[in-house]
C-alpha positions as CSV (number, residue, x, y, z in Angstrom):
1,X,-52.6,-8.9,-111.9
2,X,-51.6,-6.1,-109.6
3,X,-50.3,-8.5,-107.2
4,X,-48.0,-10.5,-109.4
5,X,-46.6,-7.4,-110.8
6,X,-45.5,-5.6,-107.5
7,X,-44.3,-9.4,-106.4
8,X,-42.2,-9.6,-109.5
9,X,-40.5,-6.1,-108.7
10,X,-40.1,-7.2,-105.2
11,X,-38.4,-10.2,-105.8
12,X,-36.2,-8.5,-108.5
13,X,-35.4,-5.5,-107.1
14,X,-36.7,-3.5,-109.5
15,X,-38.7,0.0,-109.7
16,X,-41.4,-1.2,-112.0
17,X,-43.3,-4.8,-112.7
18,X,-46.3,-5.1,-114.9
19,X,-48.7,-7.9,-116.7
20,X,-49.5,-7.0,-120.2
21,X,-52.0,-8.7,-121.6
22,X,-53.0,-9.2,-125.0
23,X,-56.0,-10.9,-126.6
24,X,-55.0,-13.6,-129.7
25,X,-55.2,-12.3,-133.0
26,X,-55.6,-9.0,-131.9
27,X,-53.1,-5.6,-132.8
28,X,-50.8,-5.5,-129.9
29,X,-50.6,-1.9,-130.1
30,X,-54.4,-1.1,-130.1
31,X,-55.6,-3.6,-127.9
32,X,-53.3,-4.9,-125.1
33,X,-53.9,-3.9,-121.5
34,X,-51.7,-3.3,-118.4
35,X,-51.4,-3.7,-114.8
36,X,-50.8,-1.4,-112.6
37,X,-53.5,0.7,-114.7
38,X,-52.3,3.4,-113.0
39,X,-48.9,3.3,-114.2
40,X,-47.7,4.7,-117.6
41,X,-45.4,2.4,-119.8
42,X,-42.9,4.0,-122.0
43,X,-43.6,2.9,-125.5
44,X,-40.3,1.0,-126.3
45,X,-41.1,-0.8,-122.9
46,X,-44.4,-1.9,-124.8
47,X,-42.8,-2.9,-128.3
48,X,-40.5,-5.4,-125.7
49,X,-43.0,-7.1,-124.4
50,X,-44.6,-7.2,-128.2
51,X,-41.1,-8.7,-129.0
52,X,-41.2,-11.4,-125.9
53,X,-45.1,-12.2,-127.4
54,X,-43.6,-12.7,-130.8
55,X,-40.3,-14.7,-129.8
56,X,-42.4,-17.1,-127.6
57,X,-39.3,-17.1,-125.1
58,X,-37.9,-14.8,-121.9
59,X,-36.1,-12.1,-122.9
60,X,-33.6,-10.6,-120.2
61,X,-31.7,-7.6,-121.4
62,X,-29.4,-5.9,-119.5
63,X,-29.9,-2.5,-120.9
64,X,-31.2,-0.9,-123.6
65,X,-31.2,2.2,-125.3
66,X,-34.2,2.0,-127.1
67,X,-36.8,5.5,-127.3
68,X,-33.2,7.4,-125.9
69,X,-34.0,6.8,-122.5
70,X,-31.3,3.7,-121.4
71,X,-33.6,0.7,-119.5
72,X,-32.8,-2.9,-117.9
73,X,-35.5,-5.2,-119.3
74,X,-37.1,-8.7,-117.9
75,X,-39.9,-10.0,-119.7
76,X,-41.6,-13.7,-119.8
77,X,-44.5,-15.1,-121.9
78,X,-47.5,-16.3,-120.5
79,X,-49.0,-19.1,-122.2
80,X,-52.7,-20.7,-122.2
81,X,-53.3,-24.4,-122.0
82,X,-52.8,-24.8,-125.7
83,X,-49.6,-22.9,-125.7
84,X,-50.9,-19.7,-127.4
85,X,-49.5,-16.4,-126.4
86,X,-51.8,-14.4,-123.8
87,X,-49.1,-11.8,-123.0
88,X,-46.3,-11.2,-120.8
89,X,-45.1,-10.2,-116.9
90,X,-42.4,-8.2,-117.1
91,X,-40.2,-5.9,-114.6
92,X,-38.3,-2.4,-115.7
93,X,-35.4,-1.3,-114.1
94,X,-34.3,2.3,-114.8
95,X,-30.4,1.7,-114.6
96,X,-28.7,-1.3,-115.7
97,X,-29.4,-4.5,-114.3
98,X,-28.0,-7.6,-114.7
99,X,-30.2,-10.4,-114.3
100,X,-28.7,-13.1,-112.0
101,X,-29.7,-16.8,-113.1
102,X,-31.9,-16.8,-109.2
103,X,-33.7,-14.0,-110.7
104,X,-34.5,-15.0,-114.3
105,X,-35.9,-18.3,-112.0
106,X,-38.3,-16.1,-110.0
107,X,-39.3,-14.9,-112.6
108,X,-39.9,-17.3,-114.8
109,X,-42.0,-19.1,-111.8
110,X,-43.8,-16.5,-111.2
111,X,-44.9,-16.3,-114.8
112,X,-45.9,-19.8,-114.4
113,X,-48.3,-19.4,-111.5
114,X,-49.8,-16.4,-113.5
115,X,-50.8,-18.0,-116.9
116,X,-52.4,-20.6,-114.6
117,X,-54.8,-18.0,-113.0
118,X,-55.4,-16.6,-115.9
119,X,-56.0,-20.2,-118.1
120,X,-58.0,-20.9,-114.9
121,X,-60.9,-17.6,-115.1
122,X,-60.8,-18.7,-118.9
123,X,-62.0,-22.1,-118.1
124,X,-64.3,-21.4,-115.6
125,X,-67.2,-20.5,-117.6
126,X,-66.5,-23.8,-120.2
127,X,-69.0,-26.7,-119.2
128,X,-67.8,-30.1,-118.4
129,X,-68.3,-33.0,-120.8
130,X,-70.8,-36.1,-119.1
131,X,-68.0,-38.4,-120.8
132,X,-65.4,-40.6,-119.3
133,X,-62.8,-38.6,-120.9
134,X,-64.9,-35.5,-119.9
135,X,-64.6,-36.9,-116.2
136,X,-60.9,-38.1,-116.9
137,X,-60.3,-33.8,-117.7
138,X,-62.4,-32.2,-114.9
139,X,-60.0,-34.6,-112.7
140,X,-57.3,-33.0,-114.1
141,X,-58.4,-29.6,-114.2
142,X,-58.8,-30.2,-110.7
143,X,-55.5,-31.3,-109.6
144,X,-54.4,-28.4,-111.6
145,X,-56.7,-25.6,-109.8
146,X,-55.3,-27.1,-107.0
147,X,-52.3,-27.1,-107.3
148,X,-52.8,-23.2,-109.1
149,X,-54.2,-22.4,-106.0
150,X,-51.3,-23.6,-104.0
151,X,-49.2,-21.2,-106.2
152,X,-51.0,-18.6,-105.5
153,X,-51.4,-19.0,-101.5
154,X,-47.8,-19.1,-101.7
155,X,-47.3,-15.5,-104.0
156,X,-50.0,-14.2,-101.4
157,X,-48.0,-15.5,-98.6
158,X,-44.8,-14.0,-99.9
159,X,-45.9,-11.0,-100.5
160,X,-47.7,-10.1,-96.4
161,X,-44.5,-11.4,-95.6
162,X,-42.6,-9.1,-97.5
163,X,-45.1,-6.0,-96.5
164,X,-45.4,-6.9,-92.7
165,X,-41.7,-7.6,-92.0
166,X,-41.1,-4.5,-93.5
167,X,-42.6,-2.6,-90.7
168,X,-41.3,-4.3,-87.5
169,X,-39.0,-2.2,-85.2
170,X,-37.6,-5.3,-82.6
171,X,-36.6,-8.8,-82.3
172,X,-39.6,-9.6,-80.7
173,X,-41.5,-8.1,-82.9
174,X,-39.6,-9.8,-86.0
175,X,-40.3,-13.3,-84.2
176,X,-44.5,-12.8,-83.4
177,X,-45.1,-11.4,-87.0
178,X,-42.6,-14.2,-88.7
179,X,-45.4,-16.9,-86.8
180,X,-48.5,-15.2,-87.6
181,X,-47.4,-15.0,-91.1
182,X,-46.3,-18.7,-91.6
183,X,-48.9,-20.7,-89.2
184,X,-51.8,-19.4,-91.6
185,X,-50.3,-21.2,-94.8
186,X,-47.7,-23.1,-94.1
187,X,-49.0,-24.6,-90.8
188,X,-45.9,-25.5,-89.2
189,X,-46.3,-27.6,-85.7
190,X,-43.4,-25.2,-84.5
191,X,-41.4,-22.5,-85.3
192,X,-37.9,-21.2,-84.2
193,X,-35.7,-18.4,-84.4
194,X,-31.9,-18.9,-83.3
195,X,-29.4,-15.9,-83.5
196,X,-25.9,-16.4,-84.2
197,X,-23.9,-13.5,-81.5
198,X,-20.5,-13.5,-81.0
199,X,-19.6,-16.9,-82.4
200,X,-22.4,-18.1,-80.1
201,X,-25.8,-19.5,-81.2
202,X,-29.2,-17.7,-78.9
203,X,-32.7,-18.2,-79.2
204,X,-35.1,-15.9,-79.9
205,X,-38.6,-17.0,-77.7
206,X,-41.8,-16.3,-78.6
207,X,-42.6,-13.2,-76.6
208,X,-46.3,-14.1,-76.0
209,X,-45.9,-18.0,-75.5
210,X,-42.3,-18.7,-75.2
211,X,-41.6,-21.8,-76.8
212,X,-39.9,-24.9,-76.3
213,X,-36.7,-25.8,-77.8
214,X,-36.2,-28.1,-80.8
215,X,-32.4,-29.3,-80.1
216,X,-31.9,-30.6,-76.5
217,X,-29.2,-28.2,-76.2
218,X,-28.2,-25.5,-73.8
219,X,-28.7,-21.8,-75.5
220,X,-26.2,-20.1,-76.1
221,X,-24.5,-23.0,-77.9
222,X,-21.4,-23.2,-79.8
223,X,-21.5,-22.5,-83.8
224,X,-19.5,-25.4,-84.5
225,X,-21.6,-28.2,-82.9
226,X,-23.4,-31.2,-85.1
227,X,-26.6,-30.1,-84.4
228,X,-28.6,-29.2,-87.5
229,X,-29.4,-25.4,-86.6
230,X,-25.5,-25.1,-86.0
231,X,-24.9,-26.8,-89.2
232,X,-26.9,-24.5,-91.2
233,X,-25.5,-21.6,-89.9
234,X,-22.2,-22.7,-90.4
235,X,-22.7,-24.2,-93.7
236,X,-25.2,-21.4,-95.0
237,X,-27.3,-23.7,-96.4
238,X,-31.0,-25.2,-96.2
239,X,-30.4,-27.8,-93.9
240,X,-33.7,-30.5,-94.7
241,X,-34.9,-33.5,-92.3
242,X,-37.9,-35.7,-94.0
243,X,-38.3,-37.9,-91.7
244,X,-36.7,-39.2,-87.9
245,X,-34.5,-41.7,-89.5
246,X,-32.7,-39.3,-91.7
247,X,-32.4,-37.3,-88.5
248,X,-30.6,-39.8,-86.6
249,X,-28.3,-41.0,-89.0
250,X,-27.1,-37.7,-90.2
251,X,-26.7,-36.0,-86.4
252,X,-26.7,-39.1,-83.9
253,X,-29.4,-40.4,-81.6
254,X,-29.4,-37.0,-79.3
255,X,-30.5,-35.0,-82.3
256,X,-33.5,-37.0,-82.1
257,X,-34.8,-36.3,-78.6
258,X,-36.4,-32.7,-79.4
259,X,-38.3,-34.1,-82.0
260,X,-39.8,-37.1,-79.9
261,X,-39.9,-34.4,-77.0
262,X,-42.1,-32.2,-79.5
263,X,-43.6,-35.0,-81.9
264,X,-42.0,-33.5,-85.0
265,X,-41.3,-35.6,-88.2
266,X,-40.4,-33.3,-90.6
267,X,-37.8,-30.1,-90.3
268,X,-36.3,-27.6,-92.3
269,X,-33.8,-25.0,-90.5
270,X,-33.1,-22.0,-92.8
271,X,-30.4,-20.0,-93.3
272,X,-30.9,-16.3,-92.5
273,X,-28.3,-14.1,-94.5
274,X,-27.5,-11.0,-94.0
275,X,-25.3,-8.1,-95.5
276,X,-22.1,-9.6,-93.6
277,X,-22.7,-13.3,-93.4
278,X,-25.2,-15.5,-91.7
279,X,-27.4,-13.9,-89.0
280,X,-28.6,-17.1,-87.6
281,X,-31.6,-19.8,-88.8
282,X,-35.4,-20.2,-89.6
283,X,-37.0,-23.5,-88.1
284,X,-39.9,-24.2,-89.3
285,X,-41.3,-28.3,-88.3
286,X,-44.3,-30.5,-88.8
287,X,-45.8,-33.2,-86.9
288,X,-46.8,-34.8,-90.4
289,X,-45.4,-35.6,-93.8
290,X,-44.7,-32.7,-95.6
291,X,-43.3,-32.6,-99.5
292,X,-40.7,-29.5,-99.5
293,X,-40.5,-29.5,-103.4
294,X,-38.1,-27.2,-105.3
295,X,-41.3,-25.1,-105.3
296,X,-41.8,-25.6,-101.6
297,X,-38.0,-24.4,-101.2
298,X,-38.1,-21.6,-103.0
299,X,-40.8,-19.9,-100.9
300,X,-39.0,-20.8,-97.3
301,X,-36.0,-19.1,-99.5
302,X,-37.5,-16.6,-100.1
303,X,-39.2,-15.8,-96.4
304,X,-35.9,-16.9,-95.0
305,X,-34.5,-13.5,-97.0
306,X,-37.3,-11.2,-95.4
307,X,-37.1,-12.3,-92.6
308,X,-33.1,-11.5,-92.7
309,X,-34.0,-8.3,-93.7
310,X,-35.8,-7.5,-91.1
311,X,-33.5,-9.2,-88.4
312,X,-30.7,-7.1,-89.4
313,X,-33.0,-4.0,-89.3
314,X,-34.2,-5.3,-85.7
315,X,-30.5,-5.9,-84.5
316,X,-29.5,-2.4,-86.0
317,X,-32.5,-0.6,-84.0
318,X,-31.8,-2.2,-80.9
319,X,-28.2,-1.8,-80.5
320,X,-29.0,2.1,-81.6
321,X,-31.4,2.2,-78.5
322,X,-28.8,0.4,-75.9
323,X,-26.4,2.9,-76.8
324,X,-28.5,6.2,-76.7
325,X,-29.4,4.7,-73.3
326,X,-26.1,4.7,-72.4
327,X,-25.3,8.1,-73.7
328,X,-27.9,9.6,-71.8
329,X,-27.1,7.3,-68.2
330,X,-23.5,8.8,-68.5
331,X,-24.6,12.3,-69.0
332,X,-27.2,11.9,-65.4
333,X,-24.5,11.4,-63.4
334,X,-24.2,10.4,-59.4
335,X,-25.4,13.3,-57.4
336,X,-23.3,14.7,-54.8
337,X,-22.9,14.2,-51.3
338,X,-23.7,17.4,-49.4
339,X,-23.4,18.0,-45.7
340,X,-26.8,19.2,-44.9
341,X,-28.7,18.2,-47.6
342,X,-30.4,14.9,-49.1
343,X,-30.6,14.6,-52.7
344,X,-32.5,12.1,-55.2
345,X,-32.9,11.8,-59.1
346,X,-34.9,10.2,-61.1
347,X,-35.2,9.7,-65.0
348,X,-37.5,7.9,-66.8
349,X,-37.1,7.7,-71.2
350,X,-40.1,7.9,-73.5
351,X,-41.8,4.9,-74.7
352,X,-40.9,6.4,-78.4
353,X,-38.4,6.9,-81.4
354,X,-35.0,6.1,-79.7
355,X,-36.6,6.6,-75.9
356,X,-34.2,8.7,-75.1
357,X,-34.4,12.7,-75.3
358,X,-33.7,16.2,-74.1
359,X,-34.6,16.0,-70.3
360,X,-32.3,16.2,-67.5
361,X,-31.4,17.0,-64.3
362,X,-28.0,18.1,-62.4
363,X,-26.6,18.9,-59.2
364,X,-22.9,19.8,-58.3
365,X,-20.7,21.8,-56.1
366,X,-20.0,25.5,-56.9
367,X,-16.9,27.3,-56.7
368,X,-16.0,28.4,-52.5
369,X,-16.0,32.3,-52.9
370,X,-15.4,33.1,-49.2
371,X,-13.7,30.9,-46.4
372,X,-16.1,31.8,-43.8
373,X,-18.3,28.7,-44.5
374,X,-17.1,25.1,-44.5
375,X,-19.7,23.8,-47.0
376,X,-19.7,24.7,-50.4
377,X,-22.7,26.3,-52.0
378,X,-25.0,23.7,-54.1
379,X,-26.5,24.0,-58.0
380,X,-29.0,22.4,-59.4
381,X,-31.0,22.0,-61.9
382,X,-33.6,20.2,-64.1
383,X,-34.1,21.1,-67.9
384,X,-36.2,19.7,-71.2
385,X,-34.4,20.7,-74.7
386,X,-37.0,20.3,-77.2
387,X,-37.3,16.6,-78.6
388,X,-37.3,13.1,-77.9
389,X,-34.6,11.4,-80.1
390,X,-30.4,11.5,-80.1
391,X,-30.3,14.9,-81.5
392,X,-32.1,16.3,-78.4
393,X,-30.0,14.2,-76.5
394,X,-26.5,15.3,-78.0
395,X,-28.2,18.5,-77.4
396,X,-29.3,18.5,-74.0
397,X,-25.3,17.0,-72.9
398,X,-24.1,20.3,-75.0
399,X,-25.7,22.4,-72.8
400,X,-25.6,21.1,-69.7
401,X,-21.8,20.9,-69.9
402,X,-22.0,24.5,-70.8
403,X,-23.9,25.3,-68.2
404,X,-21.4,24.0,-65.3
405,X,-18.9,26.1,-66.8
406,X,-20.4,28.9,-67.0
407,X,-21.0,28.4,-63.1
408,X,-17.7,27.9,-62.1
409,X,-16.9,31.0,-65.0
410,X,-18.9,33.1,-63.2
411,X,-18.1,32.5,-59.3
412,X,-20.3,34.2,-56.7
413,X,-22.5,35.3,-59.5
414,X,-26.5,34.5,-59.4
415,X,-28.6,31.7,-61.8
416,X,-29.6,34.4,-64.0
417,X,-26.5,35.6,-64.7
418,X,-25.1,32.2,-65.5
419,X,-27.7,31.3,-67.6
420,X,-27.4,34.5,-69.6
421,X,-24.1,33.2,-70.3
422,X,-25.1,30.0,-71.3
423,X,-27.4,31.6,-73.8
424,X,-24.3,33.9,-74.9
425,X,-22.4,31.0,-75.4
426,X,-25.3,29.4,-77.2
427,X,-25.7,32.1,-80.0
428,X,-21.9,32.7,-80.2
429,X,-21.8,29.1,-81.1
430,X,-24.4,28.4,-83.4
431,X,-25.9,25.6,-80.9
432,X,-29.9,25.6,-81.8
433,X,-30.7,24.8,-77.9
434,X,-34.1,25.3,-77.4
435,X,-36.5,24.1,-74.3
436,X,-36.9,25.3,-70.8
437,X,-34.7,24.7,-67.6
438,X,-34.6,25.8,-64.1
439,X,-31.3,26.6,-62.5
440,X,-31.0,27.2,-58.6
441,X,-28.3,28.0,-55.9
442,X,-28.6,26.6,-52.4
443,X,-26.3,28.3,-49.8
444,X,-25.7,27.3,-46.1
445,X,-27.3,29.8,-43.9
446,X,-27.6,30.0,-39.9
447,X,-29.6,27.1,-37.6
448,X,-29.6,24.7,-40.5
449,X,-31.1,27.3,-43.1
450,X,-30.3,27.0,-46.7
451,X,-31.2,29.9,-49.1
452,X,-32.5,29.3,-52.3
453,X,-32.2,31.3,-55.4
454,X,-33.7,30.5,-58.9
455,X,-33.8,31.5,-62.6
456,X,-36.3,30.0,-64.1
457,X,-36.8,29.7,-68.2
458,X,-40.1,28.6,-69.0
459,X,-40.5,26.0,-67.3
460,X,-43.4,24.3,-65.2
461,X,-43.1,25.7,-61.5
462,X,-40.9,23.9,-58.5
463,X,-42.4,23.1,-56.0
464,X,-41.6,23.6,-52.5
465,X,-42.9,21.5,-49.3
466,X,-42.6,23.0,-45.7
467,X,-42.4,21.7,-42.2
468,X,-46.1,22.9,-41.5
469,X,-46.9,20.8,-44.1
470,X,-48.2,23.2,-47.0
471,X,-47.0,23.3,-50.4
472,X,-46.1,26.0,-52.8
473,X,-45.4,26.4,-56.5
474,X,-42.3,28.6,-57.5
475,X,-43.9,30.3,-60.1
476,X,-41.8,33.2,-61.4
477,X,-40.0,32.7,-64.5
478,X,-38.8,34.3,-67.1
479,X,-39.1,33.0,-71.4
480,X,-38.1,29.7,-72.2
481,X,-34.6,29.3,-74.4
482,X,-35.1,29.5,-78.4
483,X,-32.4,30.6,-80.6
484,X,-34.6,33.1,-82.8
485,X,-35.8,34.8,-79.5
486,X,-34.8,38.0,-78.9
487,X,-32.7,38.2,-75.6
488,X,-34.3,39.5,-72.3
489,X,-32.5,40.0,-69.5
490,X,-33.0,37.1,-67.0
491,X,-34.0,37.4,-63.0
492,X,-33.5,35.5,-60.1
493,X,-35.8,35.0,-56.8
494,X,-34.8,33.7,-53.4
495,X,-36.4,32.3,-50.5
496,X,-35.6,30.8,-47.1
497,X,-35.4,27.0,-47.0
498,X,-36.3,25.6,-43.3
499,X,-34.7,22.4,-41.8
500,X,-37.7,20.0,-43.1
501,X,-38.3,21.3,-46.0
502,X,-38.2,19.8,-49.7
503,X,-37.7,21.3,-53.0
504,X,-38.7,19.2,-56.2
505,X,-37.9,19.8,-59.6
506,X,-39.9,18.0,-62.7
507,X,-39.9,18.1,-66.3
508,X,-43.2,18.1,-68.1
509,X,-43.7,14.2,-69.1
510,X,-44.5,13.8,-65.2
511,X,-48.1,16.6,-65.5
512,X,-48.6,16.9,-69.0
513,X,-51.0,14.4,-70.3
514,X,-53.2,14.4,-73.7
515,X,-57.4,15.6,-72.7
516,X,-55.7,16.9,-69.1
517,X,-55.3,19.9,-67.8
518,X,-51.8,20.4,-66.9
519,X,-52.1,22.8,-64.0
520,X,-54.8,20.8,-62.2
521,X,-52.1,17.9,-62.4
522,X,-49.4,20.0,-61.0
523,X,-51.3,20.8,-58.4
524,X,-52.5,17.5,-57.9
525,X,-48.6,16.7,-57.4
526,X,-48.3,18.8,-55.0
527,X,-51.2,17.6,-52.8
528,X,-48.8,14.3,-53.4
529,X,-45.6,15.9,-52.2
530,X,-47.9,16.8,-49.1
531,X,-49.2,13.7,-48.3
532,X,-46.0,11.8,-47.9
533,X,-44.9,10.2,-44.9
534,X,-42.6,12.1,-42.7
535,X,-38.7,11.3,-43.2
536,X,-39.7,8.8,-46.4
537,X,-36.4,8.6,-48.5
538,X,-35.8,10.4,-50.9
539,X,-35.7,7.8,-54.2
540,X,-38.4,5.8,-52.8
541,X,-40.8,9.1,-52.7
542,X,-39.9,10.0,-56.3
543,X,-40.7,6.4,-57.5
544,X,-44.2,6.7,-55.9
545,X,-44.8,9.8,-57.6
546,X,-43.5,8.8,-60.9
547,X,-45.9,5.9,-60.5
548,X,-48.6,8.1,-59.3
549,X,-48.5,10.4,-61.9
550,X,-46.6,8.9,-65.0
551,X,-46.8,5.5,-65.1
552,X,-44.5,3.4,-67.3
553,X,-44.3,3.9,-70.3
554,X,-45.0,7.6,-71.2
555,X,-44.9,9.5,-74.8
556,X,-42.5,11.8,-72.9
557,X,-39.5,11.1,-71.1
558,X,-39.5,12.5,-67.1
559,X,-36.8,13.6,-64.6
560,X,-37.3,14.8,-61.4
561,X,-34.9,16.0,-58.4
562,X,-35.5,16.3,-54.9
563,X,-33.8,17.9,-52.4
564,X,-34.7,18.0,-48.8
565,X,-33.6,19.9,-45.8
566,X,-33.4,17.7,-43.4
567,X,-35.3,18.3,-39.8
568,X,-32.8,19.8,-36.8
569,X,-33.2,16.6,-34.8
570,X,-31.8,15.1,-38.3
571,X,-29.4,17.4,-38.7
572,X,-28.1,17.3,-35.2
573,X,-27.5,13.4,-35.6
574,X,-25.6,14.3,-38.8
């Protein structure tokens, strides 16, 4: 009972559905029962479906105003074999609704399958007569268990379709739950999924097994062509083959060469529509007869319109993800070319909610403050704002674009100082920036030198390579960046950088793992950093120890930067 009263509020749109039963004979008032238990029933919502028990007919009303509190009310008898009353399924809407002819159908079909379960426990404890005509009703008490239970297969059906498609986040995902749902009742020989895209008709594979097409058409494939997917697309209708000569007369002798190719003799393509128009078609097809019935239509109808639902939420979701990855690709732009220096970046989103997030890294020319040196001093840095979804992302592009203008606000001044004015800016603004970063200078020096100066705000250490081939962590810092933290004066730290040397920045998705200790990993990164060959590049070192260490996909989105000195025999060929 449960079951057919939250199917009878799904398929009506409605807040409430319930079966009220009530035993012949009996004071509706005193005796009747309800499903869900759980769920209270306003009385004037009661004396209706008292009303529909009396009246022997539906009753679909609009509104009304009955016990003060305004209600929509749907409500159909359910009848034993004999025709007596045995109570009603009924949904409750708590605005006006106005019942659509589609709906008062559902309904009333649903009601149907229901007062044959329940006429179906009744008789199950009645014993069979040993007489012909006995015989002649056991037969047909047969036919109709079975074809009860066929009813109710399909209301089962309808209702994991309606629960599982409800919680699918991709295309593919959309198109392996839409097979596992319809193989275990339906038991089609194949199933398709076609897309319509631009005025352009694509299929949808299955991601585990692929599949083979039903059409011998090219995909993509014009909307306007005679083959029957196109045709219900364009149409918007359930298009129906019974049989291979109906196929060939109705779309011509090359319609026909899937469904040899495949062995199919029966088809139906459903149309999939959405908010705007048609989305694209269902195929479902057997390799033997099968009766599609108005009954039979009316459930592919109604998993057609799920599975719509959740194509449009699919389509929605992954547009939403293409563009947050290109938001965040055009805020990591190309790093600069520097006379002296090689430089290589890396990001990598998390595997999670709109995998993108609040990690970056940045490198750019600063401001020439003296004309005694040709080559302009270098900043860089590599930051995390707190999260992993568009806000952090909008975020994160906030503040680094703040950040390079505080730099080229605050010429010849150190990190610190620049990031103090970042967090200035921050408060002044109201931007809620919170996360860790580290910001760094490199300046030319003498015999292919480059001095190094830091700020660091919480975050995990650099670390820093030299030609004798040991490797050190950077690990002053200062408090990471929150909005309700009081302000503390920030401080910088320098050190020499020798021709050979390498300095790489990381954000925490690359040594922070669940049941791991996340200083044993950073130190096991920089036994990595150690271990590389001599003169490797650059972006082929980082993708080893993104691969090393964080492995596709992660929880938590990475980026790294590297910058290396190069060797004097290097930097004499430069």
């Amino acid at each position: 009972m449960n079951r057919f009263a939250r199917l009878a509020a799904r398929l009506l749109s409605a807040p409430q559905g319930m079966v009220w039963l009530n035993p012949a004979g009996q004071t509706p008032d005193v005796t009747s029962e309800c499903w869900p238990a759980e769920l209270p029933v306003a009385p004037s919502v009661r004396d209706w479906c008292a009303r529909v028990v009396e009246l022997g007919e539906p009753v679909f009303l609009p509104v009304s105003g009955d016990g003060g509190v305004p209600f929509a009310f749907a409500g159909v008898p359910l009848v034993g074999s004999e025709g007596e009353p045995l109570g009603v399924l009924a949904v409750v809407d708590v605005v006006p609704h106005a019942w659509s002819a589609g709906e008062e159908r559902d309904l009333m079909d649903l009601a149907s399958a229901c007062s044959a379960q329940i006429r179906t426990r009744a008789r199950s404890g009645v014993a069979r007569q040993a007489s012909e005509n006995a015989q002649h009703a056991a037969d047909t008490a047969e036919d109709e268990a079975m074809r009860v239970q066929r009813l109710l297969d399909r209301s089962q059906l309808l209702l994991r379709v309606s629960e599982d498609l409800a919680d699918t986040s991709g295309l593919d995902d959309v198109r392996r739950k839409v097979g596992d749902l319809v193989r275990g009742d339906l038991k089609p020989s194949y199933i398709g999924l076609v897309l319509l895209r631009q005025g352009m008709l694509h299929r949808v594979p299955d991601p585990i097994a692929g599949d083979s097409p039903l059409e011998d058409v090219p995909t993509p494939y014009p909307v306007d062509t005679s083959w029957p997917s196109a045709a219900s697309v364009r149409e918007n209708r359930m298009v129906v083959i019974n049989d291979r000569a109906e196929l060939t007369a109705a779309y011509g002798p090359e319609a026909v060469a899937g469904f040899d190719s495949l062995g199919l003799l029966v088809a139906v393509f459903l149309p999939l529509r959405g908010a705007h128009g048609v989305l694209g078609t269902l195929i479902l097809a057997w390799d033997s007869p099968q009766p599609i019935d108005v009954a039979e239509r009316a459930v592919l109808t109604t998993i057609a319109a799920y599975t719509a639902q959740a194509v449009e939420r699919a389509v929605h979701l992954d547009e939403r993800v293409i563009v947050a990855h290109e938001l965040q690709q055009a805020m990591l732009t190309d790093l600069p070319a520097v006379t002296g220096l090689e430089l290589a970046a890396l990001y990598q989103p998390a595997a999670q909610d709109d995998m993108v997030g609040g990690d970056w890294y940045d490198a750019y020319p600063l401001p020439v403050v003296s004309d005694e040196c040709d080559t302009p001093a270098l900043a860089i840095t590599v930051g995390d704002i707190t999260g992993h979804d568009m806000k952090a992302a909008a975020l994160m592009g906030q503040v680094r674009s703040m950040l390079r203008q505080a730099d080229h606000d605050h010429p010849g001044m150190g990190p610190d100082h620049v990031l103090s004015a970042l967090e200035a800016a921050c408060g002044c603004l109201g931007i809620p920036a919170s996360g860790t970063l580290v910001h760094a200078h490199l300046t030319p020096a003498d015999n292919g030198h480059w001095h190094l100066t830091w700020t660091n705000a919480g975050h995990l250490p650099p670390l820093l390579t030299l030609p004798d081939g040991t490797a050190h962590q950077l690990t002053p810092h200062d408090q990471l960046m929150h909005p309700q933290l009081p302000p503390r004066p920030r401080t910088s730290h320098s050190r020499l950088l020798p021709p050979g040397s390498v300095l790489f920045l990381y954000t925490d998705g690359l040594v922070e793992k669940r049941h791991e200790d996340t200083e044993e990993n950073v130190e096991r990164l920089a036994r990595l950093l150690t271990t590389a060959p001599v003169g490797v590049p650059l972006d082929t070192l980082l993708r080893s120890l993104r691969d090393a260490a964080a492995p596709a996909p992660t929880e938590d989105d990475v980026a790294m930067l590297a910058v290396r000195v190069p060797a004097r025999d290097d930097t004499a060929s430069r």
